[in-house]
C-alpha positions as CSV (number, residue, x, y, z in Angstrom):
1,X,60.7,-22.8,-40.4
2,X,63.0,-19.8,-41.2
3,X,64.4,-17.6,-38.6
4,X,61.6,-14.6,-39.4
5,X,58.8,-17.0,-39.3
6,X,59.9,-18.5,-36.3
7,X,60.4,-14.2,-34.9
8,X,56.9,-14.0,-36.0
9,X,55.3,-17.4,-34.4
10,X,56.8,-16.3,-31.1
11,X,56.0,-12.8,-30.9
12,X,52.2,-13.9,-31.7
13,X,52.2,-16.5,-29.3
14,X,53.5,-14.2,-26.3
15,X,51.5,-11.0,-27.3
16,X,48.0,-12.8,-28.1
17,X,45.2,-12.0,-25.1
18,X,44.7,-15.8,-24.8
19,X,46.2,-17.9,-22.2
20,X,48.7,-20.6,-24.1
21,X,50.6,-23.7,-22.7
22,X,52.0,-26.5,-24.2
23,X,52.7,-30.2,-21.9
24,X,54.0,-33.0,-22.6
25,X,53.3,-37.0,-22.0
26,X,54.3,-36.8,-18.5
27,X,51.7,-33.8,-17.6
28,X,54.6,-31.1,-16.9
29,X,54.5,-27.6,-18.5
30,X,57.1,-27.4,-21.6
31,X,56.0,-23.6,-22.7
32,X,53.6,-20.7,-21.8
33,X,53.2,-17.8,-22.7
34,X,52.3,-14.5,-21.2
35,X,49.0,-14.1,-21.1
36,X,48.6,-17.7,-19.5
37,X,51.5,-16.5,-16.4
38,X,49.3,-13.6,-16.0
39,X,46.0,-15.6,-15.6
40,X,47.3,-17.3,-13.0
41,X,49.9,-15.1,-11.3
42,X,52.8,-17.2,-12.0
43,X,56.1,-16.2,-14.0
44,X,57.1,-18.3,-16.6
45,X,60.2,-19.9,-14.5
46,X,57.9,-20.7,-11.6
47,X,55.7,-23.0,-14.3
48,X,58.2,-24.8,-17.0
49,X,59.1,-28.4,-15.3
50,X,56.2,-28.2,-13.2
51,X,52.9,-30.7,-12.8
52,X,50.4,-28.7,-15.0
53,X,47.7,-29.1,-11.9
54,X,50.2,-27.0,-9.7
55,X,46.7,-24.6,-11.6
56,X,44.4,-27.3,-10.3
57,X,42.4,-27.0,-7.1
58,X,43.8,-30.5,-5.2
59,X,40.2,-31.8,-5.2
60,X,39.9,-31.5,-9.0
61,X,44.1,-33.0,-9.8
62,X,42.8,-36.6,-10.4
63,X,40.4,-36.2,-12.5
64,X,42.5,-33.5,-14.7
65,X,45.1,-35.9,-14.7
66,X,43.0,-39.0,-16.4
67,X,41.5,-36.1,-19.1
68,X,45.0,-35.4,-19.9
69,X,45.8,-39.2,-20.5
70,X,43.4,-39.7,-22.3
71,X,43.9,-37.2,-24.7
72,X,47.0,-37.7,-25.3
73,X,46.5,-41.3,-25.9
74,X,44.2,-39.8,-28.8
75,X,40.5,-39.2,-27.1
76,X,38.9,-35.6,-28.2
77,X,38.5,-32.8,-25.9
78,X,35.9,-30.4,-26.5
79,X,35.8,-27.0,-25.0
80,X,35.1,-27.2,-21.6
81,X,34.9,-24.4,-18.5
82,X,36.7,-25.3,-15.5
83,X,37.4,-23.9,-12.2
84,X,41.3,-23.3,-11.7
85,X,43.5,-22.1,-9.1
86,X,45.8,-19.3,-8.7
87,X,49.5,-18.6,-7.2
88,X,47.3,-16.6,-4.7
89,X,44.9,-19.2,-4.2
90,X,42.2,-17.3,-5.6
91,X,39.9,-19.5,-8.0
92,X,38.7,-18.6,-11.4
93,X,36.8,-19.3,-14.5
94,X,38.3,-20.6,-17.3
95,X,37.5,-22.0,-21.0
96,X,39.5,-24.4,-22.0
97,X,40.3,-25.8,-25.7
98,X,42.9,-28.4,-26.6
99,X,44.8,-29.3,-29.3
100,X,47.4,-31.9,-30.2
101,X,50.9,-31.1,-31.9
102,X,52.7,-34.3,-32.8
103,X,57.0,-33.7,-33.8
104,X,58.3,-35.6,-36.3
105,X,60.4,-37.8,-33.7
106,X,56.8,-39.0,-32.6
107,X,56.7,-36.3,-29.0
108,X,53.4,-35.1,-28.4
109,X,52.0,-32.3,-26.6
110,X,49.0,-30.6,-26.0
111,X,48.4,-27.2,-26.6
112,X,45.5,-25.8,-24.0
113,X,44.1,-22.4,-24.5
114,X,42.8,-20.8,-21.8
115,X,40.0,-17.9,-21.5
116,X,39.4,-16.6,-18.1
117,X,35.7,-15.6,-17.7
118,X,35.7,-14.8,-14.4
119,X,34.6,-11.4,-14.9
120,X,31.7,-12.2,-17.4
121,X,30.5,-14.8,-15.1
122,X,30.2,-12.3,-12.4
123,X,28.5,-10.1,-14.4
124,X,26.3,-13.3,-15.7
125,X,25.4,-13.4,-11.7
126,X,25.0,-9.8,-11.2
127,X,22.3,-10.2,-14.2
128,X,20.5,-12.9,-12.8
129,X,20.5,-12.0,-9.2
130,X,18.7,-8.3,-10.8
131,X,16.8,-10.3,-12.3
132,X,15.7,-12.2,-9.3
133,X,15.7,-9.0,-7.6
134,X,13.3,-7.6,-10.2
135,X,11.3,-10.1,-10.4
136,X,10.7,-10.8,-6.0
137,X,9.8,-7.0,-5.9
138,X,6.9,-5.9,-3.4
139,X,7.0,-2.2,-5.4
140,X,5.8,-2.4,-8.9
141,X,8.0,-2.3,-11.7
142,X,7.9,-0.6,-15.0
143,X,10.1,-0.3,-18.2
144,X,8.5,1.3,-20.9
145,X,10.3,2.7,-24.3
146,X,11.0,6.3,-25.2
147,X,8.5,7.1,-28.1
148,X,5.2,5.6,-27.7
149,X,5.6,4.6,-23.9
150,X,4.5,1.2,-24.8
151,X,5.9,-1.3,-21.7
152,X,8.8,-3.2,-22.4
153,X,8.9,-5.1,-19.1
154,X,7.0,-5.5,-15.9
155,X,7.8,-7.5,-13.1
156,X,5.5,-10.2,-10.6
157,X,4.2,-7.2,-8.8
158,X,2.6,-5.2,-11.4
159,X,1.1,-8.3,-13.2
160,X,-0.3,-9.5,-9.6
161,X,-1.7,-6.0,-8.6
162,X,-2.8,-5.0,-12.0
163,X,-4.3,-8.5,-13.1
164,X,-3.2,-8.3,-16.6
165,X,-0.8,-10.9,-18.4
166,X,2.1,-9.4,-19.9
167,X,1.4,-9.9,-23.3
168,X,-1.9,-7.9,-22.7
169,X,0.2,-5.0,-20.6
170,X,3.2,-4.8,-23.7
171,X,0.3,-3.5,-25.9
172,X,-0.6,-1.2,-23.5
173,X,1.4,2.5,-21.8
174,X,1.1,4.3,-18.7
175,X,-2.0,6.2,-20.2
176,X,-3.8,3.0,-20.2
177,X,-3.3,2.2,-16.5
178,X,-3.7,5.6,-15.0
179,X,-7.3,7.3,-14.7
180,X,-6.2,11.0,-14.2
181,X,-3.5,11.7,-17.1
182,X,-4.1,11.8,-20.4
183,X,-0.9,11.0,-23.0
184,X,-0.4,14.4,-24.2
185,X,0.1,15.2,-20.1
186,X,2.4,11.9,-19.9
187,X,4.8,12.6,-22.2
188,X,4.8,16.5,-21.3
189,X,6.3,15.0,-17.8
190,X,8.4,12.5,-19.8
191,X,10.2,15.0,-22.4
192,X,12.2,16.6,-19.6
193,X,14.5,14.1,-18.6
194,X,15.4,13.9,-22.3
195,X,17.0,17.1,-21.8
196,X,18.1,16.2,-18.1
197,X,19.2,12.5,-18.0
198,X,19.8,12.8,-13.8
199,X,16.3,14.3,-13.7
200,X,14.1,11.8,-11.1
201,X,10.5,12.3,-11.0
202,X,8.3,11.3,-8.1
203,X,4.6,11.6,-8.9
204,X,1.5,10.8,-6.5
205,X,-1.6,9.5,-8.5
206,X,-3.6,6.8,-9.2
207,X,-3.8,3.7,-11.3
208,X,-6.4,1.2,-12.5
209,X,-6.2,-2.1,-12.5
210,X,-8.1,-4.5,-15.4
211,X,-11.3,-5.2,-13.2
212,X,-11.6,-1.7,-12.8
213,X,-10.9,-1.1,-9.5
214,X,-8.7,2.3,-8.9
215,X,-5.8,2.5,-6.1
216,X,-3.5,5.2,-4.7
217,X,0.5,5.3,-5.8
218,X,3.6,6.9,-5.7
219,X,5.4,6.9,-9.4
220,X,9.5,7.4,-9.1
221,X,10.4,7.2,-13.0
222,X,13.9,7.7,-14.4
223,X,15.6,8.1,-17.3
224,X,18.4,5.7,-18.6
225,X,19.7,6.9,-21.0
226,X,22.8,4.4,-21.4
227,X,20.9,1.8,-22.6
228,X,20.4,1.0,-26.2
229,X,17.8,1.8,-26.9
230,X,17.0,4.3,-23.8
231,X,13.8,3.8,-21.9
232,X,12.2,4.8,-18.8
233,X,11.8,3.1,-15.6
234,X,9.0,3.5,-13.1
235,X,8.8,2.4,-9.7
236,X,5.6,2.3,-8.2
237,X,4.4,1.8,-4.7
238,X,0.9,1.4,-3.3
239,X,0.2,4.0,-0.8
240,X,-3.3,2.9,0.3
241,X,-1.8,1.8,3.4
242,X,0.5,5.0,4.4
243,X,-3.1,7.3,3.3
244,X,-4.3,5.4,5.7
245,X,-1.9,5.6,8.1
246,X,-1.3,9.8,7.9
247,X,-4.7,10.1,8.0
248,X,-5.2,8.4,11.6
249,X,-1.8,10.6,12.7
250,X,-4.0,13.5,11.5
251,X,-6.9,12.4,13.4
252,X,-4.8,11.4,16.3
253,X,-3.4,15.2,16.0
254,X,-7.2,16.5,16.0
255,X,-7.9,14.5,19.3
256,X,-4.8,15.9,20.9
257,X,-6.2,19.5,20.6
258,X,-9.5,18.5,21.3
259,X,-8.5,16.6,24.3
260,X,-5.7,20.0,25.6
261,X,-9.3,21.8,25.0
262,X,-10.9,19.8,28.1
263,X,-7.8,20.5,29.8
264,X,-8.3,23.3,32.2
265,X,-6.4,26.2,30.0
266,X,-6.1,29.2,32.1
267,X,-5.0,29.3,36.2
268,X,-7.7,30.3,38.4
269,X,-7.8,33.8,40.4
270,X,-8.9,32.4,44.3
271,X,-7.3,35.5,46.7
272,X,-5.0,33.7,48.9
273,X,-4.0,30.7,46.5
274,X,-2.0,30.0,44.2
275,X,-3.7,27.0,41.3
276,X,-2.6,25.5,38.0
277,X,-2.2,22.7,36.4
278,X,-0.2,21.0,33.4
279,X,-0.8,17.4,31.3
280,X,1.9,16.2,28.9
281,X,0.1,12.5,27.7
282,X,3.3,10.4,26.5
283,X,1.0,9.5,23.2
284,X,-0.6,12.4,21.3
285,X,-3.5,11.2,23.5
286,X,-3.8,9.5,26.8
287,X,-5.8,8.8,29.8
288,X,-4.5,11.1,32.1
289,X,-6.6,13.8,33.6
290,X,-7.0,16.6,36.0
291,X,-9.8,18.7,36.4
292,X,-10.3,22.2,38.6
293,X,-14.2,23.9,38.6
294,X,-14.9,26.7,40.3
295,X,-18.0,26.5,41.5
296,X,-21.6,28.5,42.3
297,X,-21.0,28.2,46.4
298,X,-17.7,29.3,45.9
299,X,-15.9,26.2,47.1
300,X,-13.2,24.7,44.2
301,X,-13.3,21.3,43.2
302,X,-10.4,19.6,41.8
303,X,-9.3,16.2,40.3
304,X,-6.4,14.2,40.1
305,X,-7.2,11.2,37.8
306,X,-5.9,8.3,35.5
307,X,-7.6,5.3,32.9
308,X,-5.8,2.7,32.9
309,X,-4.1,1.6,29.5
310,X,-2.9,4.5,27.1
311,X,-3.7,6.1,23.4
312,X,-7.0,6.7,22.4
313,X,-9.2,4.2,24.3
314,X,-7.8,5.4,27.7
315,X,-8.7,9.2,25.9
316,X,-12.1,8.2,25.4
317,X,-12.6,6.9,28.5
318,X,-11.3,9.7,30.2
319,X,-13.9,12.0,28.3
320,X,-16.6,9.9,29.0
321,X,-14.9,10.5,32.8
322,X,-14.7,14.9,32.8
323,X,-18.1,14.5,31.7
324,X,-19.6,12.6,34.2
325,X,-17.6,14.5,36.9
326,X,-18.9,17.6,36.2
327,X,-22.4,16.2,35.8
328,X,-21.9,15.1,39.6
329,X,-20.2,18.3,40.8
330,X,-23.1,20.6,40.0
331,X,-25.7,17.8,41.8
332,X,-23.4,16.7,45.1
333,X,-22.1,19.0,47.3
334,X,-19.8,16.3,48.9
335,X,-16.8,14.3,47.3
336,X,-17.8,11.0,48.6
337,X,-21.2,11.5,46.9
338,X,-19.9,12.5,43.7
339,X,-17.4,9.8,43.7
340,X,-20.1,6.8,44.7
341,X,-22.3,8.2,41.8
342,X,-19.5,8.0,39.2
343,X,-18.7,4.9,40.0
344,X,-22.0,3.9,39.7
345,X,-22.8,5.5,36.1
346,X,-19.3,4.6,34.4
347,X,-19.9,0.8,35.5
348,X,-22.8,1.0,32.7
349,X,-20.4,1.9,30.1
350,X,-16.7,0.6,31.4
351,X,-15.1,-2.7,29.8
352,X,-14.3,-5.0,31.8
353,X,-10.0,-4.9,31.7
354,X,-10.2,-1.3,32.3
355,X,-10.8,1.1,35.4
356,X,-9.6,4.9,36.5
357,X,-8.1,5.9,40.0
358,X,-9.3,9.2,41.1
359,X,-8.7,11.7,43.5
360,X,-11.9,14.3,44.2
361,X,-11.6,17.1,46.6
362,X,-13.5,20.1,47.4
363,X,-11.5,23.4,48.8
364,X,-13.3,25.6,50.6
365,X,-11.1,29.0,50.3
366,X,-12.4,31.0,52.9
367,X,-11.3,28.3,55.8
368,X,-9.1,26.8,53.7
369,X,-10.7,23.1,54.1
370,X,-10.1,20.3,52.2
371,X,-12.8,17.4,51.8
372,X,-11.9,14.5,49.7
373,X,-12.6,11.5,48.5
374,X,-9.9,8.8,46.7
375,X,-11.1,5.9,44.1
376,X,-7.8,3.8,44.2
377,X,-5.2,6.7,43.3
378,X,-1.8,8.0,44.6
379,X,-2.6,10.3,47.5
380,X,-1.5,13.0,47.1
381,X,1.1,15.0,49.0
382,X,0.3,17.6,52.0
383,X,3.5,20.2,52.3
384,X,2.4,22.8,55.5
385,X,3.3,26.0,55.8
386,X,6.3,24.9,58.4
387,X,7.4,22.2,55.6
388,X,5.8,19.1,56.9
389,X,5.2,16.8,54.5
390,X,2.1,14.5,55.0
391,X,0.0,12.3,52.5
392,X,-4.4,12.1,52.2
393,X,-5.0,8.5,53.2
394,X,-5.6,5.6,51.0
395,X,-8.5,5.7,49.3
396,X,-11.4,2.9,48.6
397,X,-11.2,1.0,44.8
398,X,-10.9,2.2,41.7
399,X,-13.8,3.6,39.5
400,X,-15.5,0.8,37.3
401,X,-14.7,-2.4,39.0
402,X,-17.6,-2.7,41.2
403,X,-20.8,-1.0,40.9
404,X,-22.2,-1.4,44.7
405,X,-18.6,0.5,46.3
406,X,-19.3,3.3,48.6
407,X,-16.5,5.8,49.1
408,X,-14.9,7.4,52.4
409,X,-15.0,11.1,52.9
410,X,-11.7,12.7,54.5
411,X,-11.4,16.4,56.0
């Protein structure tokens, strides 16, 4: 080979992309080139003399070693991928292909190309796992194409929910699914991101599955307009559940007014006292209560109360409660009575894990008298006017655990 040839040869075999090396009988690099140093991190001088598995993961060396014998010694190698090592102990894939070159003194070598596809195989994974992704989706998913908005794709999801196959739903659009737009209104919505590619729409409707049967969504379609060709992509998600679920906050948010309505509002004018009273439930609703009636005689009755349990049954039982205590407080004119008669009506009606404590007592503002009578609840605290602190005794059991109970008055 002339000298300009041989310029030639060399320049191509250190400037070409492809990873080049050339060993000999006794498995030790005799040449590479630079795109095979730069594969594996190592500069030329750190590879010529050297084992060729110095590249090899140590668990893989034996078995490279017996391919290599038994190529030279004439066997075919065909293209294989491998898993290689480099300088920095980082492993990569490669595609290898081999070829012999035989001198005219008899030498052999083996020339091995080398291809890393590390970075395709990633992106192979990155595929799949999307495409597991896609396909283990609770939402429904939708590609559909930019003309006729025929579906190009769905995933498990929307064939499950819908009921269709997907032959039947790539003959088919987003008009066919949805009860409430027509096409002309579709592609009104559609035609804008053409203009806007970031544009993201988010769209509550309906859809219709094959047997007919129509349920709630919310649509978030894009645009992608990088893909060849473009087409849209809709998300969709089943609201039934979260219709349902803002609908009991709004009734929940009803029976909190409702229930701050049977809550005394306003303070009461009695010459010589000062009475009010506040209830801040830790749920939009709860069981606690307090109650203050002014009534015919003039006398004042109040209540200190609380159902057991929280939410909305301990707010229905505490309804059921106000109203039975008023009931009583316009028929007994003592709090023992009133309490013994409650007791006795709300056993009728009261489950059997629940029960209230309640604290009744009449004031009589002219003498400033206090009767009372206490169904199981905190007594309540007695500050005179020369700051002694005193409590109401203990009262007899709750309200709704036994029908028969009789309850102590107290002056």
């Amino acid at each position: 080979m002339d000298a300009r040839k041989q310029r030639i040869m060399s320049a191509v075999f250190d400037q070409t992309a492809v990873g080049i090396c050339l060993t000999d009988e006794s498995r030790k690099f005799v040449e590479v080139n630079q795109a095979y140093c730069k594969i594996y991190g190592y500069s030329r001088e750190e590879l010529i003399g050297q084992p060729f598995t110095i590249v090899v993961p140590d668990e893989m060396a034996s078995h490279a070693e017996y391919l290599h014998d038994i190529f030279m010694q004439g066997k075919p190698e065909m293209p294989i991928e491998w898993e290689v090592q480099r300088k920095d102990g980082k492993r990569i894939h490669v595609v290898i292909t081999a070829a012999m070159m035989t001198e005219s003194d008899g030498k052999k070598f083996k020339i091995t190309t080398v291809t890393d596809i590390s970075h395709q195989k990633r992106n192979a994974q990155l595929v799949n796992r999307f495409g597991r992704i896609f396909g283990k989706s609770n939402d429904e998913i939708y590609v559909f194409e930019e003309h006729e908005y025929r579906f190009i794709q769905v995933n498990d999801a929307a064939l499950k929910n819908l009921g269709y196959t997907i032959d039947e739903l790539k003959q088919m659009s987003p008009v066919d699914i949805n009860p409430d737009l027509n096409f002309s209104q579709i592609k009104q919505s559609l035609e804008q991101f053409k203009n806007d590619p970031k544009a993201h729409m988010v769209l509550q409707t309906r859809q219709r599955r094959k047997d007919g049967s129509i349920y709630p969504v919310e649509v978030s379609t894009e645009y992608i307009a990088d893909e060849t060709p473009p087409v849209f992509v809709s998300i969709v998600q089943e609201i039934s559940e979260k219709q349902k679920l803002l609908q009991i906050r709004q009734d929940l948010k009803t029976a909190a007014r409702i229930q701050t309505h049977l809550m005394p509002s306003t303070k009461l004018d009695v010459p010589g006292y000062c009475i009010s009273g506040l209830n801040i439930p830790s749920k939009e609703v709860g069981g606690d209560y307090f109650d203050i009636l002014n009534m015919e005689n003039g006398e004042l009755v109040f209540c200190l109360g609380d159902v057991a349990g929280k939410g909305m049954p301990a707010a229905l039982l505490m309804s059921n409660l106000q109203a039975v205590i008023r009931g009583q407080s316009m028929l007994n004119r003592t709090a023992d009575g009133c309490l013994t008669m409650t007791n006795q009506l709300l056993s009728f009606s009261m489950p059997q894990d629940r029960f209230i404590t309640l604290f009744y007592g009449i004031l009589t503002p002219d003498t400033g008298e206090i009767s009372s009578a206490n169904a199981g609840h905190i007594p309540p605290i007695i500050i005179s006017g020369d700051n002694r602190v005193s409590r109401f005794p203990k009262g007899n059991m709750a309200l709704g655990l036994r029908k028969k109970t009789v309850y102590a008055p107290h002056k």
